[in-house]
C-alpha positions, 0 to 999 in steps of 0.5 A: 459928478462930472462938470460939464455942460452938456447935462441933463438929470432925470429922476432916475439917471443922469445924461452927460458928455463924459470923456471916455478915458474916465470910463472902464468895464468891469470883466467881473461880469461882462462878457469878453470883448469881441473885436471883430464886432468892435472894428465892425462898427467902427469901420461903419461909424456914424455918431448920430447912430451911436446912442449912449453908454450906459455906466453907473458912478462907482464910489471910487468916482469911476464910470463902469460901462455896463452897456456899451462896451463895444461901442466904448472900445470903437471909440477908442479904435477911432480916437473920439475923446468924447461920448454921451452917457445915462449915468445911474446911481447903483451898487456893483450888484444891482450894475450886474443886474441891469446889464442882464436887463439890457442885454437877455431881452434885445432882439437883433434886426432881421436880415429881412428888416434890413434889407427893407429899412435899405430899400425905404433908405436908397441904400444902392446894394439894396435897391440893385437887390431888390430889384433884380428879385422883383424882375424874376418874380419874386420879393424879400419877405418873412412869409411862407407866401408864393414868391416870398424869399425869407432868406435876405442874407443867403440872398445878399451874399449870393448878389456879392459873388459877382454882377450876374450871380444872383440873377441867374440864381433866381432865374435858374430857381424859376425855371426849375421849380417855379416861385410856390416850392417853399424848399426852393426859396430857403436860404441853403438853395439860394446860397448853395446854387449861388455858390454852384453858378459862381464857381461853374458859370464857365462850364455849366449852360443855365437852361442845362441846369435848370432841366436837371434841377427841375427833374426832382423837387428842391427838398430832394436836393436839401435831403441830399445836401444833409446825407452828404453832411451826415456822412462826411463825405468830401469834407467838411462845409456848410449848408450851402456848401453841402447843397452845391455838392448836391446840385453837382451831383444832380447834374452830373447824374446821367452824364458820361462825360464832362462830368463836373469835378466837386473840388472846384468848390472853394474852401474859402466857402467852408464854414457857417 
């Protein structure tokens, strides 16, 4: 094993400073890295946050990282020498095993949790976001309750599109169907009238829109959204982007003239 000083044994592994050009995956079994997920955290790097590598001491003296390896490959991308490990005592096979032990079962952190944690923590995008949904009546939650936005990350995206967007999101969805249509308050509403309001802000008078909007319940407009989807018609996109096609079609319904044009609809939108 290693001489270092910073060591510390457990019944059951050792913890150790290790330098990381001793340590290699074994892509026997590991799945393949994803190297935007590495450039992610390394552009958002904190070494109090790292946690440690877990990595078994083969028999050949090698470290084999079975938990870790994308935070292995950010350190390298970044030039640290350095990384705390739990060093275990295993055969390759029961190495196998473990990483399913540590991966099946994790659970991801929830938008909703984030954005939470973010507020709790001064985070500046979170609280500016919390607090324009506060000011329209509503509050970032996963519950079905009145007021309750369960979709933070169709929220933060549409806060992203400009300094107003969000606002006259939200605004817009009050006036038309009030903050109890659960429909109204889902992700692709949200992110598709975000994305309607960023793109025809110039041309679209908010009050206008609200009154053609509120003229049918917002799960009208998702049923709308999946026919467009279903059919194919004016290409291919995502949710939201089906749902902007479908709030475009709510407004210009009745209308003879100054009709609005679909293809304003960016493709840069156009993907989950």
């Amino acid at each position: 094993m290693l001489d270092t000083a910073a060591r510390l044994q457990t019944d059951d592994v050792i913890v150790e400073v290790v330098p990381v050009d001793l340590l290699f995956i074994d892509h026997s079994f590991q799945r393949p890295l994803n190297q935007k997920r590495v450039e992610r955290i390394a552009s958002t790097f904190d070494p109090n946050l790292l946690g440690v590598l877990h990595v078994n001491a083969r028999d050949d003296g090698r470290l084999s990282v079975f938990d870790g390896q994308h935070r292995l490959a950010a350190l390298h991308l970044l030039g640290r020498t350095e990384v705390a490990c739990l060093v275990h005592d295993l055969t390759p096979e029961e190495e196998a095993c473990k990483f399913i032990d540590a991966n099946q079962f994790r659970t991801a952190v929830k938008p909703t949790e984030i954005h939470i944690a973010g507020v709790r923590g001064g985070r500046h995008e979170a609280v500016e976001i919390d607090t324009i949904v506060r000011r329209h009546g509503f509050y970032i939650a996963d519950s079905a309750v009145s007021g309750a936005l369960s979709c933070a990350a169709a929220v933060n995206e549409t806060h992203r599109r400009g300094p107003n967007v969000l606002g006259e999101t939200l605004w817009v969805v009050k006036e038309a169907w009030g903050i109890d249509d659960r429909a109204a308050r889902k992700g692709p509403i949200i992110g598709g009238l975000g994305l309607f309001i960023h793109t025809y802000r110039d041309v679209v008078a908010l009050d206008e829109l609200a009154r053609k909007l509120g003229l049918e319940p917002a799960a009208k407009i998702l049923r709308r959204a999946t026919s467009i989807s279903d059919f194919g018609q004016s290409g291919s996109g995502s949710k939201r982007t089906y749902v902007a096609r479908a709030i475009v079609d709510q407004y210009n319904s009745g209308r003879r003239t100054r009709k609005l044009s679909v293809r304003r609809i960016g493709r840069g939108d156009e993907g989950e």
